[in-house]
gemmi code that builds the backbone of each chain (N, CA, C; Angstrom):
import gemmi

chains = {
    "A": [
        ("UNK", (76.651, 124.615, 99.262), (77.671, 123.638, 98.881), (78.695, 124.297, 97.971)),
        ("UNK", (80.022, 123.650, 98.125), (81.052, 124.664, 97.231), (80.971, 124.179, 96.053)),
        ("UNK", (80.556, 122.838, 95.908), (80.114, 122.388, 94.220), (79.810, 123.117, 93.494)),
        ("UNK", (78.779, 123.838, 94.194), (77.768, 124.940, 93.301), (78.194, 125.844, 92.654)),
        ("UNK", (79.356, 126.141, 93.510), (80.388, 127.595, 93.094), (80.913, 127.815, 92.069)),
        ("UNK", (80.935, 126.626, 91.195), (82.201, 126.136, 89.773), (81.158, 126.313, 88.707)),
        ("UNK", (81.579, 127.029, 87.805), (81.022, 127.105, 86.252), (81.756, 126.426, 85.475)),
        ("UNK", (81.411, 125.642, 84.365), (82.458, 125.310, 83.467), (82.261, 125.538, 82.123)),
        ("UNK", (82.850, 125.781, 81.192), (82.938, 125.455, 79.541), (83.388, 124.317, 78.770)),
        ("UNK", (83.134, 123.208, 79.341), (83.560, 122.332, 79.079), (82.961, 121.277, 77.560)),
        ("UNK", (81.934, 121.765, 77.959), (80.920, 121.058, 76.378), (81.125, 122.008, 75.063)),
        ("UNK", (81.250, 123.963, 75.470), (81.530, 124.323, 74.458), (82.666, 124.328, 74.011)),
        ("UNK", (83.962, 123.527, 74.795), (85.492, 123.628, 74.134), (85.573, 122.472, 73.866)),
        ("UNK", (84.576, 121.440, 74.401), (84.797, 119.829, 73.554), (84.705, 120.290, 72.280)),
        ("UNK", (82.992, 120.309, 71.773), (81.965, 120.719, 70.864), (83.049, 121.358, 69.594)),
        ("UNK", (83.287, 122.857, 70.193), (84.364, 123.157, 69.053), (85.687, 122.162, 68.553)),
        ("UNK", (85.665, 121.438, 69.892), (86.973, 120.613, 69.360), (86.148, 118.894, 68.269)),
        ("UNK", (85.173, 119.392, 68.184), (84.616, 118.175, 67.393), (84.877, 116.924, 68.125)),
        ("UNK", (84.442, 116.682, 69.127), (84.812, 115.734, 70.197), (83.551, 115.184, 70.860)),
        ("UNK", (83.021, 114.182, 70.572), (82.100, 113.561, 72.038), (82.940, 113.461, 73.242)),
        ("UNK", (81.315, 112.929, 73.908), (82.356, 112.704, 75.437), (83.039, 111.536, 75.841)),
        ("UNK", (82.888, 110.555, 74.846), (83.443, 109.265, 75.044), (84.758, 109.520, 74.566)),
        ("UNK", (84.806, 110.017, 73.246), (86.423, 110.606, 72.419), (87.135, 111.325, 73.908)),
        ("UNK", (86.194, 112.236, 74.561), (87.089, 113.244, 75.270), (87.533, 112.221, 76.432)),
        ("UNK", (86.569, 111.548, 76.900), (86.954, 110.372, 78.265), (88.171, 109.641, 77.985)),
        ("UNK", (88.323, 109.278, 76.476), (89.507, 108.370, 76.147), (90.381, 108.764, 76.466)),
        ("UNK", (90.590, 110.111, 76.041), (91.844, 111.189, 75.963), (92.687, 111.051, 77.405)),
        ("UNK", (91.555, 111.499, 78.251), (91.624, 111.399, 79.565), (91.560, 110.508, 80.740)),
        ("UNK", (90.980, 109.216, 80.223), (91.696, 107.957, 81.242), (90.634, 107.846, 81.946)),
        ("UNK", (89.340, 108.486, 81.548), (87.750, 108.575, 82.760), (86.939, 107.771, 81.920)),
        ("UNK", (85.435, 108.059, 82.813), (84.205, 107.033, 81.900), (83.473, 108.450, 81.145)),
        ("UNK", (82.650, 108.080, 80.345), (82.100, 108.319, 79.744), (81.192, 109.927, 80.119)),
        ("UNK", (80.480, 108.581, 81.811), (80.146, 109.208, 82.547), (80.776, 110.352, 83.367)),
        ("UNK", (82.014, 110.292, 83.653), (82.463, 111.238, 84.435), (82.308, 112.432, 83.702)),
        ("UNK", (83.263, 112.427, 82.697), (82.525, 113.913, 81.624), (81.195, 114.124, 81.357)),
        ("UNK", (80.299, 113.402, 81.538), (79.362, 114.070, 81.435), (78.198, 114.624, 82.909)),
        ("UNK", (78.956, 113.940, 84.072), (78.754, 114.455, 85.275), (79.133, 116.094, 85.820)),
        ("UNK", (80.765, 116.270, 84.774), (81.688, 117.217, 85.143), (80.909, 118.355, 84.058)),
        ("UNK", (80.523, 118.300, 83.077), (79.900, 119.393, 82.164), (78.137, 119.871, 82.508)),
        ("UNK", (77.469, 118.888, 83.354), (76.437, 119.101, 83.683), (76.563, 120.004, 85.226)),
        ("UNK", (78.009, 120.054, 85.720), (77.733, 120.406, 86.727), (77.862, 119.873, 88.189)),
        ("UNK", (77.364, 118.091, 87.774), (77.045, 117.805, 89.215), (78.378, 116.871, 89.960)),
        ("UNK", (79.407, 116.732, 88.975), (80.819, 116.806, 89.971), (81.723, 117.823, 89.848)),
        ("UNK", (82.627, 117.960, 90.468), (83.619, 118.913, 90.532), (84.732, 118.236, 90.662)),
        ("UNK", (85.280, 118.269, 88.885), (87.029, 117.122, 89.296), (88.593, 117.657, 89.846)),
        ("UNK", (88.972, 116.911, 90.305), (90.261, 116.951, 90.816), (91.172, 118.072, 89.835)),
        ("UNK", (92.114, 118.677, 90.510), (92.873, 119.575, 89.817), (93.711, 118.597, 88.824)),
        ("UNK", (94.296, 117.752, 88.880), (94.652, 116.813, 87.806), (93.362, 116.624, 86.537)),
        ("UNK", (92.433, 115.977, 87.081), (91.652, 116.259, 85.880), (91.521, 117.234, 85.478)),
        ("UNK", (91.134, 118.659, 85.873), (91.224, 119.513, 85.271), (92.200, 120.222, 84.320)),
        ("UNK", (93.303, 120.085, 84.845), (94.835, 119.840, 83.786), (94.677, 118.796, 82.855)),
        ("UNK", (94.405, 118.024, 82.655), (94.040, 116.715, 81.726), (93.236, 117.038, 80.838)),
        ("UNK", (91.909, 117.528, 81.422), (90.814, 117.936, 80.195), (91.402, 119.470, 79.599)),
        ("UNK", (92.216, 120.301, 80.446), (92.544, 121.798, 79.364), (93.929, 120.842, 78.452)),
        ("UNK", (94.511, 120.415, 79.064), (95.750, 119.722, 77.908), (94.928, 118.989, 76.829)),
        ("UNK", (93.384, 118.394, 77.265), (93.313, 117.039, 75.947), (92.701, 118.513, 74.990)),
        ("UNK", (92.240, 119.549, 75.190), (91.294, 120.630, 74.847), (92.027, 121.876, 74.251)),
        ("UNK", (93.336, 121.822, 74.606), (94.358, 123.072, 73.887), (94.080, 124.078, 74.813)),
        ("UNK", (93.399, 124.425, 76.112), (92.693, 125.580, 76.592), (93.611, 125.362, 78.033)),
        ("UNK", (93.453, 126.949, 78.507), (93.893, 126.612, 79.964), (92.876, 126.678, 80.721)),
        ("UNK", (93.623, 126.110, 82.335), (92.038, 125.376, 83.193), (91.250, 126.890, 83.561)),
        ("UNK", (91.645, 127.535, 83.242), (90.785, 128.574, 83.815), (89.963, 128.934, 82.681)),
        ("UNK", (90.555, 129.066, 81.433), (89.205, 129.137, 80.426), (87.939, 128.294, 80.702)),
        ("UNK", (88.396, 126.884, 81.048), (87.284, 125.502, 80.928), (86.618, 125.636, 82.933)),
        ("UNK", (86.867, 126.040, 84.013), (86.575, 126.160, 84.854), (86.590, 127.725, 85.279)),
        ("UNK", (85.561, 127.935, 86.289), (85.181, 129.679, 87.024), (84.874, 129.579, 87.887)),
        ("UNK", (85.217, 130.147, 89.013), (84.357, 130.089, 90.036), (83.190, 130.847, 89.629)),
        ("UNK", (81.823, 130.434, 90.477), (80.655, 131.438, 90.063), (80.778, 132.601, 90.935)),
        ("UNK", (80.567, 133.735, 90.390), (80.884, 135.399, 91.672), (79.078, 135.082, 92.708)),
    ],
    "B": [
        ("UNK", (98.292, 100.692, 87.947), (96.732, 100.535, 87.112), (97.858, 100.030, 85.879)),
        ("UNK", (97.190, 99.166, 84.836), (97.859, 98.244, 84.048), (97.141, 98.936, 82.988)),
        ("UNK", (97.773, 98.790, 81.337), (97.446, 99.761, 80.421), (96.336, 99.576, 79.596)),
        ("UNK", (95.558, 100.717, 79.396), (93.961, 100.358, 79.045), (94.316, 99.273, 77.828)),
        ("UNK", (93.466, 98.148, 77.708), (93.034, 97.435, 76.196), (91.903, 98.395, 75.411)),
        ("UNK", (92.208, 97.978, 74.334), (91.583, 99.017, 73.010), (90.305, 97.874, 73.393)),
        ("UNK", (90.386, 96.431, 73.498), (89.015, 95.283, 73.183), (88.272, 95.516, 74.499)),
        ("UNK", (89.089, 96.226, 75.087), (88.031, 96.232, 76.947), (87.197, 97.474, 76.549)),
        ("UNK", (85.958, 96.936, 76.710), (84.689, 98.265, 76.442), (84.221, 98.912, 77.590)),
        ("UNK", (85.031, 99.450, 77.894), (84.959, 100.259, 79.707), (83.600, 101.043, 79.984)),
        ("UNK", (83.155, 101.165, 79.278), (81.134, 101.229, 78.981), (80.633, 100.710, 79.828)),
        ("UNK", (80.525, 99.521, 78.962), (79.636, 98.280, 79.210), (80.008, 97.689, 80.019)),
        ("UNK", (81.695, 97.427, 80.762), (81.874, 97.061, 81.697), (81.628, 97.284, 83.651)),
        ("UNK", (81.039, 98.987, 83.037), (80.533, 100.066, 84.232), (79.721, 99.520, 84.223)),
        ("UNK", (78.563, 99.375, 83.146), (77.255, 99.424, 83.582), (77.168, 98.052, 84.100)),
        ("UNK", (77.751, 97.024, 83.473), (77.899, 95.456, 83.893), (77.922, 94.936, 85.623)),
        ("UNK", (78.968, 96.272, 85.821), (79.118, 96.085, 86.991), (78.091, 96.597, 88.169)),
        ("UNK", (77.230, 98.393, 87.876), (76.320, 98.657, 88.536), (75.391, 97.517, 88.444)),
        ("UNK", (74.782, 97.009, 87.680), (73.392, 95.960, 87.671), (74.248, 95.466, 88.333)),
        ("UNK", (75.355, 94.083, 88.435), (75.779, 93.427, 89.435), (75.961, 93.743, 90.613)),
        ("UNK", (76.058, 95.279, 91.201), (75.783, 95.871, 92.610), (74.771, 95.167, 92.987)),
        ("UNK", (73.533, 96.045, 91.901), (72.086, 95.801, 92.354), (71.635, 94.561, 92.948)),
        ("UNK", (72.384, 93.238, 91.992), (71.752, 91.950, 92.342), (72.677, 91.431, 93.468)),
        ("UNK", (73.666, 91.680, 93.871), (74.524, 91.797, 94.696), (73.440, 92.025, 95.920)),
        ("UNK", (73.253, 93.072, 96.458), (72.939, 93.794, 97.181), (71.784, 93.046, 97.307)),
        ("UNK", (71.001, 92.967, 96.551), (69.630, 91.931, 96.770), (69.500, 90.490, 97.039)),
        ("UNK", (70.226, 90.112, 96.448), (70.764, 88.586, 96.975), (71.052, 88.380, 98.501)),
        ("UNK", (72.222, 89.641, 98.396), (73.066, 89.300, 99.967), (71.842, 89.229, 101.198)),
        ("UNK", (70.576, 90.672, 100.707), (69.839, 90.872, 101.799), (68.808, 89.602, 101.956)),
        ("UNK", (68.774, 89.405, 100.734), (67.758, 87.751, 100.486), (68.366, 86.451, 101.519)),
        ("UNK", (69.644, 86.364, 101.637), (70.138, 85.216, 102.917), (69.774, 85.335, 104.072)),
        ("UNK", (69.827, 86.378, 104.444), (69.379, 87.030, 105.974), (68.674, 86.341, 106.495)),
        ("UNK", (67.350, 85.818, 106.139), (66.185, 84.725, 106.747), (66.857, 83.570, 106.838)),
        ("UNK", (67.770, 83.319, 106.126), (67.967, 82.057, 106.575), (69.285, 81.887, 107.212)),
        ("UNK", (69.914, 83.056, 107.332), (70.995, 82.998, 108.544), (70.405, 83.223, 109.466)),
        ("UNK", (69.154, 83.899, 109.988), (68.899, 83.792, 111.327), (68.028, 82.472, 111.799)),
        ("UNK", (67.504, 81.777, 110.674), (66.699, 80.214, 110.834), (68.160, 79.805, 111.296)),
        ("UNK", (69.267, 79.752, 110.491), (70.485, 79.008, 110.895), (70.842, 79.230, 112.364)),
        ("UNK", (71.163, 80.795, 112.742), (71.224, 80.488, 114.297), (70.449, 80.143, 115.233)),
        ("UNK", (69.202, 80.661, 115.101), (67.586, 79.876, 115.866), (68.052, 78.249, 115.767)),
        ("UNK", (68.177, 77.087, 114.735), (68.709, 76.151, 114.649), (69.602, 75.597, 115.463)),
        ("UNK", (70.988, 76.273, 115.674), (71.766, 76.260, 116.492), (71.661, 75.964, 117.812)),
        ("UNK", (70.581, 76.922, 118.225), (70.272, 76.937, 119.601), (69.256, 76.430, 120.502)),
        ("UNK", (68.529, 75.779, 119.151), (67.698, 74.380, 119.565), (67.733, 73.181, 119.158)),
        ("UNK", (69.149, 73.074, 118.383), (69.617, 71.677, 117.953), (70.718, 71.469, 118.026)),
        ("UNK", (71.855, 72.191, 118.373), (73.014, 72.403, 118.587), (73.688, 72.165, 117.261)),
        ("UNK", (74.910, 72.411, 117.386), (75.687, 72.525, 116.090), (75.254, 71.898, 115.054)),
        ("UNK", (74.856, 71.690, 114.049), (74.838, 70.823, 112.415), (75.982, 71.560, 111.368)),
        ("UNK", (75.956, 70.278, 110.941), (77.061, 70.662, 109.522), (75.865, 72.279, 108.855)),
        ("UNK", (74.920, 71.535, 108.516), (74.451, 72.696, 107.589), (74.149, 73.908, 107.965)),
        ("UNK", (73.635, 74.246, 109.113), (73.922, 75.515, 109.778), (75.043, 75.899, 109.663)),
        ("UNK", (75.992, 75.355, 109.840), (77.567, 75.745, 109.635), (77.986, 76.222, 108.223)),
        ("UNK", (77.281, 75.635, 107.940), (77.538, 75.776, 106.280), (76.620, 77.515, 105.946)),
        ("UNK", (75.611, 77.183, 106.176), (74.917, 78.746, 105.917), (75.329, 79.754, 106.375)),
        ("UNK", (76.004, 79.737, 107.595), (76.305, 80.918, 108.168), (77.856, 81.006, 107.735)),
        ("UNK", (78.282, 80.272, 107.648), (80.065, 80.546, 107.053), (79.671, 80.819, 105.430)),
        ("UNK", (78.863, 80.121, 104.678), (78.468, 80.834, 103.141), (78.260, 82.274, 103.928)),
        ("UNK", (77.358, 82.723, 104.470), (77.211, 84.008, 105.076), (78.199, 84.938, 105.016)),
        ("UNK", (78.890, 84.445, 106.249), (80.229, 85.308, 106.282), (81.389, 85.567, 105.292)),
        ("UNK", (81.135, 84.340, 104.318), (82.474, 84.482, 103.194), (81.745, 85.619, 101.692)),
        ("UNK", (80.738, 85.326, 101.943), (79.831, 86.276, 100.810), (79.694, 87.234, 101.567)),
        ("UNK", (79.674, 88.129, 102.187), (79.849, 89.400, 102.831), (81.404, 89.454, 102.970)),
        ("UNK", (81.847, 89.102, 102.989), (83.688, 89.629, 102.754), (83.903, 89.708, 101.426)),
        ("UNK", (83.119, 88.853, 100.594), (83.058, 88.985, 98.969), (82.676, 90.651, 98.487)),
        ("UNK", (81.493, 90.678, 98.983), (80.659, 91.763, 98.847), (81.735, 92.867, 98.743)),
        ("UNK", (82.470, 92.904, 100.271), (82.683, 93.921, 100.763), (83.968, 94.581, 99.837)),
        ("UNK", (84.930, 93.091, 99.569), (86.147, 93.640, 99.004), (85.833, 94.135, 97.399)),
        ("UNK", (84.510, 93.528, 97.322), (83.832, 94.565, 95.698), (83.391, 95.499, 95.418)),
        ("UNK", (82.711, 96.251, 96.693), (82.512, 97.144, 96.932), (83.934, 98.101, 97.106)),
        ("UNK", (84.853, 98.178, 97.629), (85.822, 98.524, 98.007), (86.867, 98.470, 97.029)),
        ("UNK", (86.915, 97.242, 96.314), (88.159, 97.626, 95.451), (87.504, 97.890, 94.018)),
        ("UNK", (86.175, 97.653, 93.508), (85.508, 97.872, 92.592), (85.341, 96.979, 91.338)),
        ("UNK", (85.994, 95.679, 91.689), (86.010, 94.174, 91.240), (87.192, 94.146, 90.241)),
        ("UNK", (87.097, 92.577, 90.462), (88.855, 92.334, 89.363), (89.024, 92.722, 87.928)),
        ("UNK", (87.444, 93.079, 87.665), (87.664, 94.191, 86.347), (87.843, 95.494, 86.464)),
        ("UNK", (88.165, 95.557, 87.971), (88.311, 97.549, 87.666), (89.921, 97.956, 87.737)),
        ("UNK", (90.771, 96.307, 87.652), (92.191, 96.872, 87.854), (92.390, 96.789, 86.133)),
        ("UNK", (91.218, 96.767, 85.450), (92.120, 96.544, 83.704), (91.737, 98.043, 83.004)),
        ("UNK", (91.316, 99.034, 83.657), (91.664, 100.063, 83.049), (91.151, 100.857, 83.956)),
        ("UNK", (91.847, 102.494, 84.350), (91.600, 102.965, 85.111), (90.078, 103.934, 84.463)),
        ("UNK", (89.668, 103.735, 83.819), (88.199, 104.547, 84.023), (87.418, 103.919, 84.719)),
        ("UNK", (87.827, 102.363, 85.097), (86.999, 101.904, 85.932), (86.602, 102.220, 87.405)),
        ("UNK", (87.605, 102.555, 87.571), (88.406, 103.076, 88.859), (88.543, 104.795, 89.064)),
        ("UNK", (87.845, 105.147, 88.095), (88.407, 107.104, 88.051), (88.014, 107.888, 89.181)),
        ("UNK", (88.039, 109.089, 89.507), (88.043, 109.646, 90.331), (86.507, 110.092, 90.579)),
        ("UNK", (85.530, 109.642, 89.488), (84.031, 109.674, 89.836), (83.563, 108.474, 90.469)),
        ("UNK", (84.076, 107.441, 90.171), (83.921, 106.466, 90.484), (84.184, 106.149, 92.371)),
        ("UNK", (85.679, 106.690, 92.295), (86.197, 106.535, 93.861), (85.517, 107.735, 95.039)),
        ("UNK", (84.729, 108.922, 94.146), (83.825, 109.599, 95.638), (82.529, 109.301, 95.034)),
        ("UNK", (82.248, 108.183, 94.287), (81.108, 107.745, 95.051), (80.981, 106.696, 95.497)),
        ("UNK", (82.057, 105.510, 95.196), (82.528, 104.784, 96.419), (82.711, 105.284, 98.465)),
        ("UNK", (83.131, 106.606, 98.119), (83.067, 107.461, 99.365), (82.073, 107.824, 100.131)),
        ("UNK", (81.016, 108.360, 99.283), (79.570, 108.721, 99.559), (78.928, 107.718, 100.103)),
        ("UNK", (79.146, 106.001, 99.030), (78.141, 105.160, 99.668), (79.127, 104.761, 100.811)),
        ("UNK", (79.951, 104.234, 101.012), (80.894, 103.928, 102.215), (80.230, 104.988, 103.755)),
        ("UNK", (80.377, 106.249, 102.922), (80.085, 107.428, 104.079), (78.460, 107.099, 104.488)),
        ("UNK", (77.415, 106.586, 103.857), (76.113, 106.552, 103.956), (76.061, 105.234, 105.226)),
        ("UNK", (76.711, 104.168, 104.653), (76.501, 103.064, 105.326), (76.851, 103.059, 106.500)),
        ("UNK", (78.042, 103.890, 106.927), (78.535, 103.581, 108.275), (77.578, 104.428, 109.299)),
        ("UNK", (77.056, 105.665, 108.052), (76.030, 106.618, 109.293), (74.501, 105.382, 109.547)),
        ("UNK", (74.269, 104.694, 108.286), (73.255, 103.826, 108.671), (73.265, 102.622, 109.614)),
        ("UNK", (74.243, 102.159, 109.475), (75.202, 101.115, 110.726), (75.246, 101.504, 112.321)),
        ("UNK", (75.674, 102.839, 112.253), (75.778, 103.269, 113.476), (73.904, 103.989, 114.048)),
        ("UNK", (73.331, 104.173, 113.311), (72.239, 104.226, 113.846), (71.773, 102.878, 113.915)),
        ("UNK", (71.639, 102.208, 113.324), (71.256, 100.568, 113.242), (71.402, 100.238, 114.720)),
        ("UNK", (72.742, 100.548, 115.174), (73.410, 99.978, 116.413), (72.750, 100.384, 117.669)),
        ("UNK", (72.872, 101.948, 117.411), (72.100, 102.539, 118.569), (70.607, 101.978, 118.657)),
        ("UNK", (69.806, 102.009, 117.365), (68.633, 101.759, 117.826), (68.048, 100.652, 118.100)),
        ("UNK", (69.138, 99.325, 118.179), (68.967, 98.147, 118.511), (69.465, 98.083, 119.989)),
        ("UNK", (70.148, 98.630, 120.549), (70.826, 99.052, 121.540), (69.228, 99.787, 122.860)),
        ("UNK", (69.166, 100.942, 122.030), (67.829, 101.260, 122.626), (66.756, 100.423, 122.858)),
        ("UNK", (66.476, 99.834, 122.055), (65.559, 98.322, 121.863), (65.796, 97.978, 122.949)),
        ("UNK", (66.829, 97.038, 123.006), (67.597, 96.556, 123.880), (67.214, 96.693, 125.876)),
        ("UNK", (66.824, 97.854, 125.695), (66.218, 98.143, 127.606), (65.219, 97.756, 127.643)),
        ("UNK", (64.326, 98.011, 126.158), (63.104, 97.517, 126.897), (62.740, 96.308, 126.483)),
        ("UNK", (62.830, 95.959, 125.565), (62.321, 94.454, 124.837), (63.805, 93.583, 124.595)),
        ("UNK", (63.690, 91.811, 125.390), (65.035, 91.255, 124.950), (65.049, 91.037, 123.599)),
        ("UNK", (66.608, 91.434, 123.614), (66.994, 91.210, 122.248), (68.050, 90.247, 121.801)),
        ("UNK", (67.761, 89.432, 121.160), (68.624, 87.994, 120.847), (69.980, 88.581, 119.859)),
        ("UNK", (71.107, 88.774, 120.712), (72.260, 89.339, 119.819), (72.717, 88.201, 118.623)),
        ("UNK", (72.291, 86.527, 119.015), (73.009, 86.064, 117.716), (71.983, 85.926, 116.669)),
        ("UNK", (71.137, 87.033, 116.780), (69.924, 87.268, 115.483), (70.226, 88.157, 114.694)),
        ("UNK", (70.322, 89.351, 116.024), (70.685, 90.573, 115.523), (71.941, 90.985, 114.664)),
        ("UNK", (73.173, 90.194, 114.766), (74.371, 90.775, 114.341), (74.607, 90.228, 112.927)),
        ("UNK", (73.344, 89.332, 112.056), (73.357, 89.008, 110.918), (72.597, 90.243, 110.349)),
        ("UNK", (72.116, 90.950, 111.193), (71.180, 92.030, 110.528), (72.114, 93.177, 110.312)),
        ("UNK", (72.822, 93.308, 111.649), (73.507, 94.601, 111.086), (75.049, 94.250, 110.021)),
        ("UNK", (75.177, 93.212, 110.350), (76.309, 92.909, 109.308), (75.580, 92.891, 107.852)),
        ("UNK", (74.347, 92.561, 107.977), (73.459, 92.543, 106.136), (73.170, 94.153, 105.906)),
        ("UNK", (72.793, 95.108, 107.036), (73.068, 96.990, 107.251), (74.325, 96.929, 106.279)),
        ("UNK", (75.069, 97.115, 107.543), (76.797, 97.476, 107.154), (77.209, 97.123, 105.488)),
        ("UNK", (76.751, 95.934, 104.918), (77.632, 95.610, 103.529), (76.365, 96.142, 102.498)),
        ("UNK", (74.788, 95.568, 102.769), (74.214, 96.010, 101.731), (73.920, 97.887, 101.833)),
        ("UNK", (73.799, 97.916, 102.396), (73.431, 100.011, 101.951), (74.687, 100.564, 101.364)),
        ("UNK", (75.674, 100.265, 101.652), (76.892, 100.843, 100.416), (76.985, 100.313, 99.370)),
        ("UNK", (76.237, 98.540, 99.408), (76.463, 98.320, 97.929), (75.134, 98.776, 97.052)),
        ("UNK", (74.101, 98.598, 97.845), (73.350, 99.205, 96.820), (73.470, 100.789, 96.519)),
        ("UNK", (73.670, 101.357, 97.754), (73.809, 103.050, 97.235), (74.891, 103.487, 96.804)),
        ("UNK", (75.995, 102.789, 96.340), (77.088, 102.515, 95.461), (76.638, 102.719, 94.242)),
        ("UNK", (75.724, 101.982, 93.636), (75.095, 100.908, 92.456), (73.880, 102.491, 91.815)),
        ("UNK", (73.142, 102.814, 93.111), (72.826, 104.042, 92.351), (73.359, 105.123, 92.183)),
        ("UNK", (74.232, 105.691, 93.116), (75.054, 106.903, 92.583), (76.061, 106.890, 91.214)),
        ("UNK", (76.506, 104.973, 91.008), (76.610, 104.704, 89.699), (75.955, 104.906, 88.248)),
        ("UNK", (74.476, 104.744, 88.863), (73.649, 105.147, 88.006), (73.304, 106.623, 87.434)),
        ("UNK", (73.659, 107.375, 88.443), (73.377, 108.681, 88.326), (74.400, 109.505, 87.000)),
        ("UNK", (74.113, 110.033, 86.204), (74.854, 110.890, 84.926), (75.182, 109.559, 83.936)),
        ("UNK", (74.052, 108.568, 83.964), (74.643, 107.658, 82.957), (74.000, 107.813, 81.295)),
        ("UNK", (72.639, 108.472, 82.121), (72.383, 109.554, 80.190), (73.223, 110.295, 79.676)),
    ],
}
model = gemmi.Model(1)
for chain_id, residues in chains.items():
    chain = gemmi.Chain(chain_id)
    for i, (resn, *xyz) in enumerate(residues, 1):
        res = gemmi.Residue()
        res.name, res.seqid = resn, gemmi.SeqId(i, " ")
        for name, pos in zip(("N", "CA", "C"), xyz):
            atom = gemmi.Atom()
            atom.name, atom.element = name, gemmi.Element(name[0])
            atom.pos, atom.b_iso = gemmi.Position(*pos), 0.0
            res.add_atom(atom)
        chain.add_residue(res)
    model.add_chain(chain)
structure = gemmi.Structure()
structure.add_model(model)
structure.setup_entities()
C-alpha cells in the first residue's frame, strides 16, 4: 500500500511547538481525530492539509512528511 | 461550509454522531421483519392502510438514513471538522464496502433464484436494509477508529 510509504514528524514539531492535537486541529479546520490518525500513521492527508499543518507548525511540508526509501 | 462557533464542541459532536450511526444502523435493520410481515400481509389481505404505512415509514427512513450517511447530518454543515477530509474517505471506504456487499447480495440472491423460488417483494426490503445499513454501520466504525 502507498500509505505505508509516508513517514512523518508531525508529533515531534507539534510537541516542540507546545501544542496538543486538539490546539493543532483548531489551527487547521480538522477533528481531533484526524491529527491523530495523520501522526500515527494510519492516514495520509491531502496536500492542502499538509500545507496547513507545515504553515500552522512554522516548518516546511517536507520537514513534517518523507517518503519512506 | 459556514464559520466554525467557538460554543460548537466539534468533539463531542463526532462522537454524538458515530453512536447515532450505530443506533441508526440497528434500528433500520430491526424494521426489516416487519416490512416483510407488511408485504406477506399485502398479499394475503390486499392493501391496508397500515401496511402502507410500514412500508412507506420504511422507505422514508432509508432515504433518511441514506442522506446521513452521505451528507454527514445537519450538524456537519456547522463546522467543517465535521466534514474534514478524514471524515469524507471514510465516508468513501464505507460507501465503497456497501456497494461491493450489495452487489454480492444481488448475485447471490439471483443464484438462489434457479434453484429455490424466491419471493422478490421479500427480498428487495433485504437488499435495500444491505445497501443503507453496511455503510452506515461501517461508516460508524471507521469513525471509531483513531478516536484514542
Amino acid at each position: 500500500m502507498g500509505d505505508l510509504a509516508l513517514k512523518n514528524r508531525l508529533k515531534e514539531a507539534r510537541t516542540e511547538h507546545g501544542l496538543t492535537q486538539a490546539e493543532l486541529a483548531v489551527r487547521v479546520s480538522v477533528s481531533r481525530k484526524t491529527i491523530n490518525t495523520v501522526e500515527n500513521g494510519v492516514f495520509v492527508p491531502s496536500t492542502i492539509l499538509a500545507l496547513k499543518l507545515a504553515e500552522a507548525l512554522g516548518r516546511k511540508v517536507e520537514d513534517l512528511f518523507q517518503l519512506a526509501q | 461550509m459556514s464559520e466554525p462557533s467557538k460554543s460548537f464542541d466539534v468533539e463531542y459532536e463526532i462522537k454524538r454522531r458515530r453512536k447515532g450511526l450505530f443506533v441508526i444502523a440497528i434500528v433500520f435493520t430491526s424494521m426489516l421483519g416487519g416490512v416483510i410481515a407488511a408485504t406477506d400481509d399485502i398479499a394475503s389481505h390486499g392493501v391496508r392502510a397500515i401496511d402502507v404505512f410500514r412500508i412507506g415509514a420504511f422507505i422514508i427512513i432509508a432515504l433518511g438514513v441514506l442522506i446521513f450517511v452521505l451528507t454527514g447530518g445537519p450538524r456537519a454543515f456547522r463546522h467543517p471538522a465535521m466534514n474534514d477530509e478524514l471524515v469524507r474517505a471514510n465516508r468513501a471506504k464505507a460507501l465503497r464496502l456497501g456497494y461491493v456487499v450489495f452487489v454480492l447480495s444481488t448475485m447471490a440472491i439471483y443464484v438462489s433464484s434457479l434453484f429455490v423460488a424466491v419471493d422478490f417483494s421479500e427480498v428487495l426490503p433485504v437488499l435495500i436494509t444491505v445497501g443503507i445499513a453496511v455503510p452506515t454501520l461501517s461508516f460508524a466504525i471507521l469513525e471509531q477508529n483513531g478516536e484514542k
